[in-house]
Backbone of each chain as ProteinMPNN parsed JSONL, in Angstrom:
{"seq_chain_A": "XXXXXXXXXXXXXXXXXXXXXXXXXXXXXXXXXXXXXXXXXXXXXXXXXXXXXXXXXXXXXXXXX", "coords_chain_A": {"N_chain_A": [[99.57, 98.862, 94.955], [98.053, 96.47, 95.625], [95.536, 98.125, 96.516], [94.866, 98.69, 93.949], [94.463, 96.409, 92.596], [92.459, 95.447, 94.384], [90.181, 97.454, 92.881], [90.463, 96.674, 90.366], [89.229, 94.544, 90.589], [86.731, 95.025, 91.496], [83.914, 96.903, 90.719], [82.954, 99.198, 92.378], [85.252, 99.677, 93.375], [87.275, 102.392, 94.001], [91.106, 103.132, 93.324], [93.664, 105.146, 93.987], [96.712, 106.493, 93.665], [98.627, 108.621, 95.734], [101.313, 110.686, 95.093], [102.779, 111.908, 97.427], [104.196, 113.849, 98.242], [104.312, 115.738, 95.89], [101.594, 116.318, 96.709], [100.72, 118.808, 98.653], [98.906, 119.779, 100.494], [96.937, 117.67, 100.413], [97.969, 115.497, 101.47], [98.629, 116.667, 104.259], [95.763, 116.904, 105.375], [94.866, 114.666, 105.422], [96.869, 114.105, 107.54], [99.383, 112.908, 106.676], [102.124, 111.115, 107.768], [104.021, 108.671, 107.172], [104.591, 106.854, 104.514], [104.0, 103.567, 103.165], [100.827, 105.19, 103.125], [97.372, 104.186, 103.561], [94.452, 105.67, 102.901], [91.425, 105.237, 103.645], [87.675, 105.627, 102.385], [87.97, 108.75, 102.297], [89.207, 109.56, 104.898], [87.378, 108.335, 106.564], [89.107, 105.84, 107.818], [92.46, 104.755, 108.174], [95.636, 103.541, 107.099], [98.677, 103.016, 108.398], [102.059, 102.048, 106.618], [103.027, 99.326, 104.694], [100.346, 97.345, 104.417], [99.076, 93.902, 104.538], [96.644, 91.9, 102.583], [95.209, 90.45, 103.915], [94.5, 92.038, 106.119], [94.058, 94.706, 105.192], [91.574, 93.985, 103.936], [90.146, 93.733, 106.14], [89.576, 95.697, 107.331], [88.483, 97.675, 105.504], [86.224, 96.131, 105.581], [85.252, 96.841, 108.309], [84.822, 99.781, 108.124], [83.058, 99.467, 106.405], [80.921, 98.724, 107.369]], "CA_chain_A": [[99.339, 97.685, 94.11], [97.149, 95.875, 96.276], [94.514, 98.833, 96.399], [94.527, 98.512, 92.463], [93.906, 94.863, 92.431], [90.807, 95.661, 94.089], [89.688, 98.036, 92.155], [90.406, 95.685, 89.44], [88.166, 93.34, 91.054], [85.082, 95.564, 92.041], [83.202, 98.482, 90.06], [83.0, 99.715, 93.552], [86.18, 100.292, 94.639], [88.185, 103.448, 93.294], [92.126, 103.624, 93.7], [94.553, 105.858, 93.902], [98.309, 105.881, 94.237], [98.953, 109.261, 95.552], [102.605, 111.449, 95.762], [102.709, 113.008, 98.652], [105.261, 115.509, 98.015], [103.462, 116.991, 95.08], [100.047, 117.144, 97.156], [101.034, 118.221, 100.65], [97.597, 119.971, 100.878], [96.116, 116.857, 100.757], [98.87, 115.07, 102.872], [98.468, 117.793, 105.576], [94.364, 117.179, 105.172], [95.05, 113.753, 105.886], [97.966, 113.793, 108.117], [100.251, 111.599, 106.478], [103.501, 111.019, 108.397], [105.051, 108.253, 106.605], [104.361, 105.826, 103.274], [102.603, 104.367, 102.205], [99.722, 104.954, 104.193], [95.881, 104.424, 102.596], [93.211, 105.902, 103.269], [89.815, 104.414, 103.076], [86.417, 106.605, 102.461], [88.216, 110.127, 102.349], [89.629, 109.087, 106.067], [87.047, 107.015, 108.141], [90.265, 104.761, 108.051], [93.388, 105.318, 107.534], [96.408, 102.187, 107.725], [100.446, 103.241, 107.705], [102.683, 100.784, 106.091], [102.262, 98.023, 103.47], [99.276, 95.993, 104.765], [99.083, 92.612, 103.811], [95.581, 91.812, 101.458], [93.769, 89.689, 104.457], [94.664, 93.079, 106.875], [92.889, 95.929, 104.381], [90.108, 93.782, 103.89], [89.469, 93.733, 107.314], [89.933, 97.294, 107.608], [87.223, 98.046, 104.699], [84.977, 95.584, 105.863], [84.697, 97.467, 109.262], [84.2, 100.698, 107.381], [81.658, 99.392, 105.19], [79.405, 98.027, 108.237]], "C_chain_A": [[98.135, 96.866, 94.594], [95.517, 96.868, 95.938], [93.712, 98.739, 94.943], [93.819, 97.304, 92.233], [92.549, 95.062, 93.172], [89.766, 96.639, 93.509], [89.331, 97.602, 91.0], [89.155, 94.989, 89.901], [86.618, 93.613, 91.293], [85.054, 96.592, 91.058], [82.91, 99.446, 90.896], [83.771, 100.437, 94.349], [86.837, 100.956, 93.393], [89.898, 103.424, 93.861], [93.229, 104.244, 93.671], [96.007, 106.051, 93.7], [98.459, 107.617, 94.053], [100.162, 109.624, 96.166], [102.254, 112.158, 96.359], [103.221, 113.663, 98.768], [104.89, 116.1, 96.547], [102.363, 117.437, 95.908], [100.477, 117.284, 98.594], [99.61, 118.997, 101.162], [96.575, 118.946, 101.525], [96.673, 115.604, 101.858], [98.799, 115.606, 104.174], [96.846, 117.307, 105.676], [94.467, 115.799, 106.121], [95.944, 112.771, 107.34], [98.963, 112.757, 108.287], [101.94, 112.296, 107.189], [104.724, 110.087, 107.846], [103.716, 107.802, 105.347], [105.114, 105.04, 103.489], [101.885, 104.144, 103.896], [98.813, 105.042, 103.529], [94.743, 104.996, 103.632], [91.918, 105.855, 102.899], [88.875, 105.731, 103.131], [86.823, 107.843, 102.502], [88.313, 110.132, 104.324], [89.027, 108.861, 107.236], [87.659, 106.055, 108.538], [91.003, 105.311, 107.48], [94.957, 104.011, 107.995], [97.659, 102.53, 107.337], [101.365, 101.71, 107.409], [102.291, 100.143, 104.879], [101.785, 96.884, 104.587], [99.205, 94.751, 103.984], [97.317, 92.194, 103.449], [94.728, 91.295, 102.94], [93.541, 91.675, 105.807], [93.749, 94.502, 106.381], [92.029, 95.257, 104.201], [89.379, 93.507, 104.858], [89.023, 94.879, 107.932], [88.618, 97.462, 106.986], [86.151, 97.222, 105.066], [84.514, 96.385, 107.275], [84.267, 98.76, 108.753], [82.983, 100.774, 106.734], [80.43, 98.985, 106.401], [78.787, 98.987, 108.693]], "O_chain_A": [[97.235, 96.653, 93.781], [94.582, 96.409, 95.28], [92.497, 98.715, 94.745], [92.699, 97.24, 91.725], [91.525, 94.827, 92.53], [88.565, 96.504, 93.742], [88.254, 97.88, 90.473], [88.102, 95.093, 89.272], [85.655, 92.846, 91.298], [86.08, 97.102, 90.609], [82.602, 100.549, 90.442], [83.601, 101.226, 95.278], [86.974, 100.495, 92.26], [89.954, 103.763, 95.043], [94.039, 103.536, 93.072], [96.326, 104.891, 93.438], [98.456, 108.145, 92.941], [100.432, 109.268, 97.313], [101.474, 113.064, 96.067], [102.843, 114.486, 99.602], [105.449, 117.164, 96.277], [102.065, 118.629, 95.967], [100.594, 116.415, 99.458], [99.261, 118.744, 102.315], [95.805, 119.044, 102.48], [96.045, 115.004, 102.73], [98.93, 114.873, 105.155], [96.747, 117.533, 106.882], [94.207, 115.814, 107.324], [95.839, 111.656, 107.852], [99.333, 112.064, 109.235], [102.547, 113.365, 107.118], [105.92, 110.368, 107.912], [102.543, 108.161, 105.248], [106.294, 105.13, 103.829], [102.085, 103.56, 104.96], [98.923, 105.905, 102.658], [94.399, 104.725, 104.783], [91.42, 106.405, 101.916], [89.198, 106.73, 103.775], [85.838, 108.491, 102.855], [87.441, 110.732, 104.951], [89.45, 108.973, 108.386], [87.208, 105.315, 109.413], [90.815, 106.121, 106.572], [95.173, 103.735, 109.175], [97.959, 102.448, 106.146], [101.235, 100.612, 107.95], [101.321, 100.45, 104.186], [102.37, 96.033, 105.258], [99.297, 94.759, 102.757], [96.692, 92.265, 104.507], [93.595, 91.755, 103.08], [92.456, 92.185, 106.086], [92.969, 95.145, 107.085], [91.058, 96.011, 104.279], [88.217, 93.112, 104.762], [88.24, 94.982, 108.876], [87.623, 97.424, 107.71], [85.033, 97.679, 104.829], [83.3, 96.572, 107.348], [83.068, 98.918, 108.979], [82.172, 101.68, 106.544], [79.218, 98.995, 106.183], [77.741, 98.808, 109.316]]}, "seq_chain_B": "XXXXXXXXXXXXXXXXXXXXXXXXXXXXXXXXXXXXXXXXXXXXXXXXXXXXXXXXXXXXXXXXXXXXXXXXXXXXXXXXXXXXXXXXXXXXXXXXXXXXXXXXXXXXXXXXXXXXXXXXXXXXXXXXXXXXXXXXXXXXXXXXXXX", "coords_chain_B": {"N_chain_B": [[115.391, 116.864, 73.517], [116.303, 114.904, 76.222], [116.11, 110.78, 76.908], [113.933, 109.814, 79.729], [114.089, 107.451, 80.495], [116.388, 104.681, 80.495], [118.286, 102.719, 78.737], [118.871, 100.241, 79.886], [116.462, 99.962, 81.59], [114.635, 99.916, 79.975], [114.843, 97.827, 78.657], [114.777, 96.286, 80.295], [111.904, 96.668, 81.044], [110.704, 96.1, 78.182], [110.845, 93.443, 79.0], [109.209, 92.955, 80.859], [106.886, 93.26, 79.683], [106.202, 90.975, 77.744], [104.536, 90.029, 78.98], [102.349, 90.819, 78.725], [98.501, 91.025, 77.777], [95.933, 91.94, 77.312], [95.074, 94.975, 75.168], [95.46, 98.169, 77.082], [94.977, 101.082, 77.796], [96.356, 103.98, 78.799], [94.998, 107.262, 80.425], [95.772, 110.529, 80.374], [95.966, 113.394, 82.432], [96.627, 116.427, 82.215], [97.393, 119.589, 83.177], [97.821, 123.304, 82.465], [98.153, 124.936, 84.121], [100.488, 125.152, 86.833], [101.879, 123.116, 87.114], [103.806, 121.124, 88.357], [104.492, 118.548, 87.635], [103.4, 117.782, 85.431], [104.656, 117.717, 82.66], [106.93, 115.764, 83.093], [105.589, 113.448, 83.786], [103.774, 113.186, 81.619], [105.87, 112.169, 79.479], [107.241, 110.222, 80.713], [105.351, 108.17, 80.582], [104.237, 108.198, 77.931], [107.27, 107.148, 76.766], [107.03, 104.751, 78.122], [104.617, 103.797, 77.01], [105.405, 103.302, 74.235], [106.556, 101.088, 74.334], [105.264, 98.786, 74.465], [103.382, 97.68, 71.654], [100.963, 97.17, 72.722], [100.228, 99.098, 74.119], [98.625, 102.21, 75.253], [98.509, 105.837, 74.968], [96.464, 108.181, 75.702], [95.471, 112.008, 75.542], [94.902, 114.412, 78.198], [93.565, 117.263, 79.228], [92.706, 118.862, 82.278], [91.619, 121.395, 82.441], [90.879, 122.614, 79.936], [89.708, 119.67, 79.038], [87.139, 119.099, 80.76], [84.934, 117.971, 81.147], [85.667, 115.25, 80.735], [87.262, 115.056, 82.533], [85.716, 115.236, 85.029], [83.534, 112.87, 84.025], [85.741, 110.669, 84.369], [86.275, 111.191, 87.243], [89.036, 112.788, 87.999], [91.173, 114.978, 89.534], [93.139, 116.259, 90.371], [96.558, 117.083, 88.765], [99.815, 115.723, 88.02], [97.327, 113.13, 86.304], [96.684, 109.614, 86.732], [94.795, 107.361, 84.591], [94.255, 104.195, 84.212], [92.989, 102.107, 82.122], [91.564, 99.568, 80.358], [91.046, 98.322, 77.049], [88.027, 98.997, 75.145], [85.482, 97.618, 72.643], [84.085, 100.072, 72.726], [85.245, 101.954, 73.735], [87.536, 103.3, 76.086], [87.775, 101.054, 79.173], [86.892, 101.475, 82.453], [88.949, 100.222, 85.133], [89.12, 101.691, 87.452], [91.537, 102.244, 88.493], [94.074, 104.302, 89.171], [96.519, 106.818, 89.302], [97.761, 109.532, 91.016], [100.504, 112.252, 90.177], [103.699, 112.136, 89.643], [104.644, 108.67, 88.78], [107.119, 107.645, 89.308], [110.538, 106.408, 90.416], [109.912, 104.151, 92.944], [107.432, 103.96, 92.672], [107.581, 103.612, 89.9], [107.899, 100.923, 89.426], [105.426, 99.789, 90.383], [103.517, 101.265, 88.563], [104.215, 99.689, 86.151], [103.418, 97.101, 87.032], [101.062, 97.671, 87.385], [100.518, 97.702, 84.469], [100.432, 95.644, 83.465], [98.625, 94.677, 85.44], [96.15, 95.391, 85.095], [95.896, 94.538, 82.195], [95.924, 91.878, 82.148], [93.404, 91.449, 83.188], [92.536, 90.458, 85.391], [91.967, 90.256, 88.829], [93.943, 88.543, 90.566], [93.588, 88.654, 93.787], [92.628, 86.888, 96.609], [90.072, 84.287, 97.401], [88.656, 84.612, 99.888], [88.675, 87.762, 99.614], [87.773, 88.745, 96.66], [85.285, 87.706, 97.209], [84.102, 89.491, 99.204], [83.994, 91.763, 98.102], [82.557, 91.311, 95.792], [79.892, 91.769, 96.527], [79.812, 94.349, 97.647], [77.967, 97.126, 98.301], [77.883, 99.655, 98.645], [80.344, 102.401, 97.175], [83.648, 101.995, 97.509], [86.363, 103.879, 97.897], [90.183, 104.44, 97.507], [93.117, 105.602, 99.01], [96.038, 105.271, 98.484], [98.916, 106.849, 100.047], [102.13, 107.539, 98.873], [105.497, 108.2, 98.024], [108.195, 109.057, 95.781], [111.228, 107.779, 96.47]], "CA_chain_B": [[115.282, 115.832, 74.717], [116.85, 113.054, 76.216], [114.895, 110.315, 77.275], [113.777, 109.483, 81.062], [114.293, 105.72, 80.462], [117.628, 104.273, 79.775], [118.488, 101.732, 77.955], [118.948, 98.892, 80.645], [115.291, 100.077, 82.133], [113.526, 100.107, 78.832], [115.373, 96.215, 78.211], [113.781, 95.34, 81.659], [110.769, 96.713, 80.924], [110.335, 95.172, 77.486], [111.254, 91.821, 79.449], [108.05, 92.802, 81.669], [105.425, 93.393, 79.019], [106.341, 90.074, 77.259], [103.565, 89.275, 80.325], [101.185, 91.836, 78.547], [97.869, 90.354, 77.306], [94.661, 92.444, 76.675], [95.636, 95.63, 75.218], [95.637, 99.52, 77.845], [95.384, 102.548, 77.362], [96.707, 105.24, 79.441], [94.607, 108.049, 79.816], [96.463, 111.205, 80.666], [95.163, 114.334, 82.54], [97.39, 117.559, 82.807], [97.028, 121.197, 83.561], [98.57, 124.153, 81.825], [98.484, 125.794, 85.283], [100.944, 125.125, 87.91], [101.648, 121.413, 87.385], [105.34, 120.814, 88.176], [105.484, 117.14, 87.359], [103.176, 117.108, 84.126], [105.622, 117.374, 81.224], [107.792, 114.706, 82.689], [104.908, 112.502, 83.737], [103.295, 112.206, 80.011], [107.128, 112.035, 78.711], [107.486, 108.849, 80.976], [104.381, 107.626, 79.831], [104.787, 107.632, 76.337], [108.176, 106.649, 76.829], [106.573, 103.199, 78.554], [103.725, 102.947, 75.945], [106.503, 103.133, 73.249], [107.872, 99.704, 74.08], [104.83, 98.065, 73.429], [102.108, 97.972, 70.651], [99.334, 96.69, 73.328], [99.986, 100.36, 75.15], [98.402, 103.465, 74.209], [97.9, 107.197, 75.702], [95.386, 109.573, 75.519], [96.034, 113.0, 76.805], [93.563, 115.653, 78.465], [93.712, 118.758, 80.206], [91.764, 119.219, 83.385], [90.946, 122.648, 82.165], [90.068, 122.056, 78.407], [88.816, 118.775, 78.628], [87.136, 119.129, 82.029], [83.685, 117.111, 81.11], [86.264, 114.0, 80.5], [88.123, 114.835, 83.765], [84.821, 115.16, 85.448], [83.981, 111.743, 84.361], [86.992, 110.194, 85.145], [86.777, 112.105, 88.887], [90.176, 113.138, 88.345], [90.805, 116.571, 89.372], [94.908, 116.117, 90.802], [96.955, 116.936, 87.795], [99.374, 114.57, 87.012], [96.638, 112.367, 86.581], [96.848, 109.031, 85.294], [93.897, 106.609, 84.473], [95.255, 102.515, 83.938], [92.223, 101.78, 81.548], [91.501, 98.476, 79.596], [90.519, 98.681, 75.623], [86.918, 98.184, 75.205], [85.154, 98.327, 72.037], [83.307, 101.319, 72.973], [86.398, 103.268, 74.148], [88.52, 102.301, 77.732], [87.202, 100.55, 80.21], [87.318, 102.031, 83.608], [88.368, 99.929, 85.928], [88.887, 102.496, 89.014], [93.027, 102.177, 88.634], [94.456, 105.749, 89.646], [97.397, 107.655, 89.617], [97.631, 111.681, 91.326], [101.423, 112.474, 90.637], [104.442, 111.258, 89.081], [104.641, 107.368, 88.927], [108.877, 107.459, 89.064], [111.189, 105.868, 91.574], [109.335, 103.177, 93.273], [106.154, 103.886, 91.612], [107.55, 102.943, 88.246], [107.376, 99.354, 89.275], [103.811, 99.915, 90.262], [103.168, 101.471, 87.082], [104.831, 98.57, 85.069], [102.71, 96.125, 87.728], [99.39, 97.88, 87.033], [99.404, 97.68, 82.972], [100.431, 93.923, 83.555], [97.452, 93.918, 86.078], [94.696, 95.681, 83.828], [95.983, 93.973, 80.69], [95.7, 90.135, 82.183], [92.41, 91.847, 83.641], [92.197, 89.54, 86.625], [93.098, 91.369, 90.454], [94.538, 87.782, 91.623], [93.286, 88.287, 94.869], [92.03, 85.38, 97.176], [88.412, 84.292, 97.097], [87.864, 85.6, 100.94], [88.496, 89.421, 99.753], [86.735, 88.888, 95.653], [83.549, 87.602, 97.765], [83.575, 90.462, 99.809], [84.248, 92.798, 97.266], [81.649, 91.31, 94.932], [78.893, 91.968, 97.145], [79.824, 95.588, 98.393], [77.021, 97.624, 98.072], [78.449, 100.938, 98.282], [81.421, 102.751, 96.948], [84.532, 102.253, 98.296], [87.199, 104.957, 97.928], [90.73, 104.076, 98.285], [93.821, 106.385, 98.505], [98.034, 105.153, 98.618], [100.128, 108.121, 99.663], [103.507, 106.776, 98.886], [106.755, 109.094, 97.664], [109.275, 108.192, 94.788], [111.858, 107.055, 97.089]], "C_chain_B": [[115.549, 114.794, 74.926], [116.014, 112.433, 76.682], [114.985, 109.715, 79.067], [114.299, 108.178, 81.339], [115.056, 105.41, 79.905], [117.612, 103.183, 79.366], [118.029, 100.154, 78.39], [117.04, 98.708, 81.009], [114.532, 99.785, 81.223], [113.769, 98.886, 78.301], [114.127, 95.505, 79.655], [112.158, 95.398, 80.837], [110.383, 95.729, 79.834], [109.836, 93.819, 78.083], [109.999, 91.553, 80.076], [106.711, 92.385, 81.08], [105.73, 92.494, 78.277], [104.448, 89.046, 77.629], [102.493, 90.076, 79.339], [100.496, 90.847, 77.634], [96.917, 91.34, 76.426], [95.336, 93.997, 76.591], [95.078, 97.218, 76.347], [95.578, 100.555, 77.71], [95.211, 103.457, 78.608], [96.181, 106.423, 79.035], [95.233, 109.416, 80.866], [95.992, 112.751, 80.93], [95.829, 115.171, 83.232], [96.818, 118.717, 83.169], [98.2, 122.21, 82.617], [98.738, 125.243, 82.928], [99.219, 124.926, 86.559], [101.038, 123.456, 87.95], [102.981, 121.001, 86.902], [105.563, 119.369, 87.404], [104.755, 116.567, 86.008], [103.603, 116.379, 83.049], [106.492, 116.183, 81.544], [106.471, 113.404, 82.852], [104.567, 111.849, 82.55], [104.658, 111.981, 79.364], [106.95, 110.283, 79.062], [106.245, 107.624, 80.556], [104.338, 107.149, 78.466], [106.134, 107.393, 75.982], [107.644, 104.65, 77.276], [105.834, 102.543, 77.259], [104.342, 102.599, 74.502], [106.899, 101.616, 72.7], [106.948, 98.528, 73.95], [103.785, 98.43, 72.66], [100.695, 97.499, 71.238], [99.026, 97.821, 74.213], [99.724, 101.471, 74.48], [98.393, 104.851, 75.359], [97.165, 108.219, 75.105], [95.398, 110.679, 76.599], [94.584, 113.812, 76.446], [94.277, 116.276, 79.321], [92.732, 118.8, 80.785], [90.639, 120.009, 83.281], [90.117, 122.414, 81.008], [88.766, 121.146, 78.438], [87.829, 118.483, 80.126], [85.63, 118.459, 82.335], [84.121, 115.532, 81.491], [86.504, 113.862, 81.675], [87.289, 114.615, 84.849], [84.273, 113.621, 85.773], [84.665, 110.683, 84.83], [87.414, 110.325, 87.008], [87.998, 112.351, 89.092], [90.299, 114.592, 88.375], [92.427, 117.119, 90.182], [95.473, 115.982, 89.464], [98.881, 116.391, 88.614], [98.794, 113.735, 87.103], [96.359, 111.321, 85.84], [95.438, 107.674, 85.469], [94.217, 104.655, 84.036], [93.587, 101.964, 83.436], [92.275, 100.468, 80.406], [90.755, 98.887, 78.192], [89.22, 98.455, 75.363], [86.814, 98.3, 73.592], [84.34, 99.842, 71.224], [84.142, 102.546, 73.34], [86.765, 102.784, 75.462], [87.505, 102.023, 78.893], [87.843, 100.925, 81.668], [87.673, 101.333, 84.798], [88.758, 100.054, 87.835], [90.813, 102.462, 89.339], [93.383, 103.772, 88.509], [96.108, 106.143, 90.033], [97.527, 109.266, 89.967], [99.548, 111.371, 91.589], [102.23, 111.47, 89.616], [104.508, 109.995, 89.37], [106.476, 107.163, 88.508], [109.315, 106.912, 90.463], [110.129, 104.168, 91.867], [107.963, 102.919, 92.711], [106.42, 103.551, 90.389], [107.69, 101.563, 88.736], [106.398, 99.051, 89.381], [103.696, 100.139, 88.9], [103.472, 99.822, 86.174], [103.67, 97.226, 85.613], [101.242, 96.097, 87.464], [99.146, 97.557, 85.712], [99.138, 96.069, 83.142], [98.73, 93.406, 84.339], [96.097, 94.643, 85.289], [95.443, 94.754, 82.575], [95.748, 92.585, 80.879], [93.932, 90.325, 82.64], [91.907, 90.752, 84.323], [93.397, 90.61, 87.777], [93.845, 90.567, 90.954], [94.546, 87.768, 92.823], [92.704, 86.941, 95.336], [90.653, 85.415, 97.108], [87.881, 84.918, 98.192], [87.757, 87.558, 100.195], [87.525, 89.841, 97.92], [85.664, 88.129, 96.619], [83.428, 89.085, 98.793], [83.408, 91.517, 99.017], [82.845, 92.681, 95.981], [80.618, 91.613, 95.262], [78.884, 93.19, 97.747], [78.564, 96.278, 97.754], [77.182, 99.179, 98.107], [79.829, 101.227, 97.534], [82.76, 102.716, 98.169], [86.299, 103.306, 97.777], [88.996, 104.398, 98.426], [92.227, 105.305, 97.798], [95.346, 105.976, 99.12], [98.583, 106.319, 98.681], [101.335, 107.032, 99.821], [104.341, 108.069, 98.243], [107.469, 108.303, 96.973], [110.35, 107.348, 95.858], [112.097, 106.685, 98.229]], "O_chain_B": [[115.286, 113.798, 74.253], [114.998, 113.037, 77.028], [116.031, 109.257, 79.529], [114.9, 107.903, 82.377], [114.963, 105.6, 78.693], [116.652, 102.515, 79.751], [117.349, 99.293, 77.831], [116.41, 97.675, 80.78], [113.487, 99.272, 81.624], [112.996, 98.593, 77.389], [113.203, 94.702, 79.784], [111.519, 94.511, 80.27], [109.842, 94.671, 80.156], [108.793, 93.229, 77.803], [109.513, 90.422, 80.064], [105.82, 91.651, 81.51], [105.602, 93.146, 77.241], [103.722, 88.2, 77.109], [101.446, 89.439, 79.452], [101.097, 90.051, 76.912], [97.031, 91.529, 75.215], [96.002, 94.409, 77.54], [93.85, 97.24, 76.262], [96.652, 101.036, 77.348], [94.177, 103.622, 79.256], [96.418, 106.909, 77.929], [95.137, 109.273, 82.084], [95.654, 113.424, 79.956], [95.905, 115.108, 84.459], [95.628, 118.725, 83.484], [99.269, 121.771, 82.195], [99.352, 126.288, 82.714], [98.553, 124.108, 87.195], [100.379, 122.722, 88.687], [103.349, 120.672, 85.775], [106.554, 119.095, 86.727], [105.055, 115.505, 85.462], [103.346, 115.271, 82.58], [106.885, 115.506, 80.594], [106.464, 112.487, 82.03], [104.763, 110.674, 82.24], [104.426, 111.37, 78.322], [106.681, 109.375, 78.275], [106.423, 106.432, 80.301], [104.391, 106.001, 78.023], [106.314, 107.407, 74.764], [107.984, 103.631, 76.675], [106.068, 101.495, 76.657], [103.847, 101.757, 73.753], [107.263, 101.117, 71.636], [107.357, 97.454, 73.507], [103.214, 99.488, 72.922], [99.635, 97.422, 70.618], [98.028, 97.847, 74.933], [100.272, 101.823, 73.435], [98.254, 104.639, 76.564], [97.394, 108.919, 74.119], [95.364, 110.6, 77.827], [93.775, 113.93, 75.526], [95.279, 115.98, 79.971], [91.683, 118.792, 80.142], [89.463, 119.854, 83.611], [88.929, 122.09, 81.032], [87.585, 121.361, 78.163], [87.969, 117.325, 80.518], [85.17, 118.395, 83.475], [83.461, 114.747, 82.172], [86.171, 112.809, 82.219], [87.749, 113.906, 85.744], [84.317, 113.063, 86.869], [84.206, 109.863, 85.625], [88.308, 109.852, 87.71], [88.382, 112.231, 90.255], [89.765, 115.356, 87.571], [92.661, 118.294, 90.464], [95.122, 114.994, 88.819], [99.085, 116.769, 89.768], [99.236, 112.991, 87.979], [95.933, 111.431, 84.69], [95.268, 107.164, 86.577], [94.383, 104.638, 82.816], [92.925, 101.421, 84.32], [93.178, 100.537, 79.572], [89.892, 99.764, 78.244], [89.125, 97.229, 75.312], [87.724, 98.899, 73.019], [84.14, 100.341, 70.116], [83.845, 103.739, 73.275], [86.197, 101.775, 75.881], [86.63, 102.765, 79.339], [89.017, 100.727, 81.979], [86.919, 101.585, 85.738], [88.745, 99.311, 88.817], [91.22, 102.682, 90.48], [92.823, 104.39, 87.604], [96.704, 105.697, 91.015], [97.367, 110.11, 89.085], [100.034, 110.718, 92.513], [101.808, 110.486, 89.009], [104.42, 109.917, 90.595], [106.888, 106.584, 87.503], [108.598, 106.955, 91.463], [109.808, 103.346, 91.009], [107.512, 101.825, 92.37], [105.482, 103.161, 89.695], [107.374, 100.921, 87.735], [106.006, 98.099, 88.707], [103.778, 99.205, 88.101], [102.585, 99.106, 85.71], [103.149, 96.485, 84.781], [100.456, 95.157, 87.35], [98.02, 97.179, 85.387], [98.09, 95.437, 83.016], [97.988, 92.455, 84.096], [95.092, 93.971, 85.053], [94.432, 94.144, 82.226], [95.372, 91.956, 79.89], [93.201, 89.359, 82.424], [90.928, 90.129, 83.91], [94.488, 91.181, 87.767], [94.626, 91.032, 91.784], [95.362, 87.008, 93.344], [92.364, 86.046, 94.562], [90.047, 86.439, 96.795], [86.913, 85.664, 98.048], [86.819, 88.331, 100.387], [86.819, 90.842, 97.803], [84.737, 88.458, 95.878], [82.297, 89.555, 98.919], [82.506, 92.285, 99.352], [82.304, 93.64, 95.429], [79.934, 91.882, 94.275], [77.925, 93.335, 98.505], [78.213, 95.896, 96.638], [76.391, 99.833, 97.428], [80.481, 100.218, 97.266], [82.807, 103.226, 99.289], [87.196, 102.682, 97.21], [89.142, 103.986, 99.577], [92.392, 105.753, 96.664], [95.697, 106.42, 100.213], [98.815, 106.951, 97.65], [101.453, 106.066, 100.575], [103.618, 109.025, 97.962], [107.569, 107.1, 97.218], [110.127, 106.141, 95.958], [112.926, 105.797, 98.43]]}, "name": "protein", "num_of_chains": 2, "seq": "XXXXXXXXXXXXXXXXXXXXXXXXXXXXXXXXXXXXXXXXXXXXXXXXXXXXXXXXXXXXXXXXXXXXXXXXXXXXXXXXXXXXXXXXXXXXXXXXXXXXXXXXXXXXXXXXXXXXXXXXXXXXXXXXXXXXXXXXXXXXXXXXXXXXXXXXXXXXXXXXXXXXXXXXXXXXXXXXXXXXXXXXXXXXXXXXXXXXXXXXXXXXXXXXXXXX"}
């Protein structure tokens, strides 16, 4: 939900909401262990849990620098 | 076929999209190869867009329509697009589903048309100023599971 809302917000940001027990290719690629977990840039970050909005944008801002 | 959405769920829901403003359209991108959770995905879909007249779906095939899917960068069938109405045809604005949206994801789902259809993200002003000024793409991907 969160990820959406910024996607909403930017033309920049793309987001996803993926099941991980349909894709375990891409779960295994990623090495997801629990949910949710996101992963930023195709996984130069990667954050388990529900992050709270000021927490992922601290996350993507180190990514983006 | 019976339907995915019972009675009580499809009362809630109504109760949800009361909230619905600008109208949505769901754009819908299967496979005819190997895509266990298609047929119920677009079921539950046009089961949702059913309940109101500001929801629509448009279906594609990966394979078929694979210029659309291209655009779209969707290439995970079931694949669902949470698009705003333009007058030019839906407005993209980067909302993503890979996979059934059931269990805990149907409140997402129900959360996202609400949040494309008021078409404001309600975030705080620290994360829209950062966001308005990004200069590259940013990529973002939720693994989550129905329950």
């Amino acid at each position: 939900m969160l990820a959406h809302q910024m996607a909403m917000e930017s033309e920049m940001v793309q987001a996803e909401m993926v099941e991980a027990t349909e894709f375990p290719d891409l779960s295994n690629q990623y090495h997801i262990m629990g949910v949710p977990d996101t992963v930023i840039n195709f996984g130069k970050s990667k954050m388990v849990g529900a992050v709270p909005e000021g927490q992922l944008l601290a996350e993507i801002m180190k990514v983006m620098a | 076929m019976s339907n995915l959405l019972n009675d009580d769920v499809r009362r809630q829901v109504r109760e949800a999209f009361e909230q619905l403003q600008e109208p949505v359209q769901i754009l819908f991108f299967g496979s005819k190869e190997q895509c266990e959770y298609c047929d119920d995905t677009l079921k539950l879909v046009e089961e949702v867009a059913e309940i109101s007249d500001k929801l629509s779906v448009r279906v594609f095939d990966v394979e078929a329509d694979a210029a659309v899917a291209e655009n779209y960068n969707v290439s995970l069938t079931p694949g669902l697009v949470i698009a705003a109405v333009g007058e030019d045809g839906p407005i993209d604005y980067g909302v993503r589903y890979a996979g059934i949206p059931s269990g805990h994801e149907f409140s997402s789902l129900i959360q996202d048309l609400l949040l494309v259809s008021g078409r404001d993200s309600g975030l705080n002003e620290q994360t829209r100023d950062f966001l308005a000024n990004l200069k590259e793409p940013v990529h973002l991907q939720v693994f989550v599971t129905p329950t």
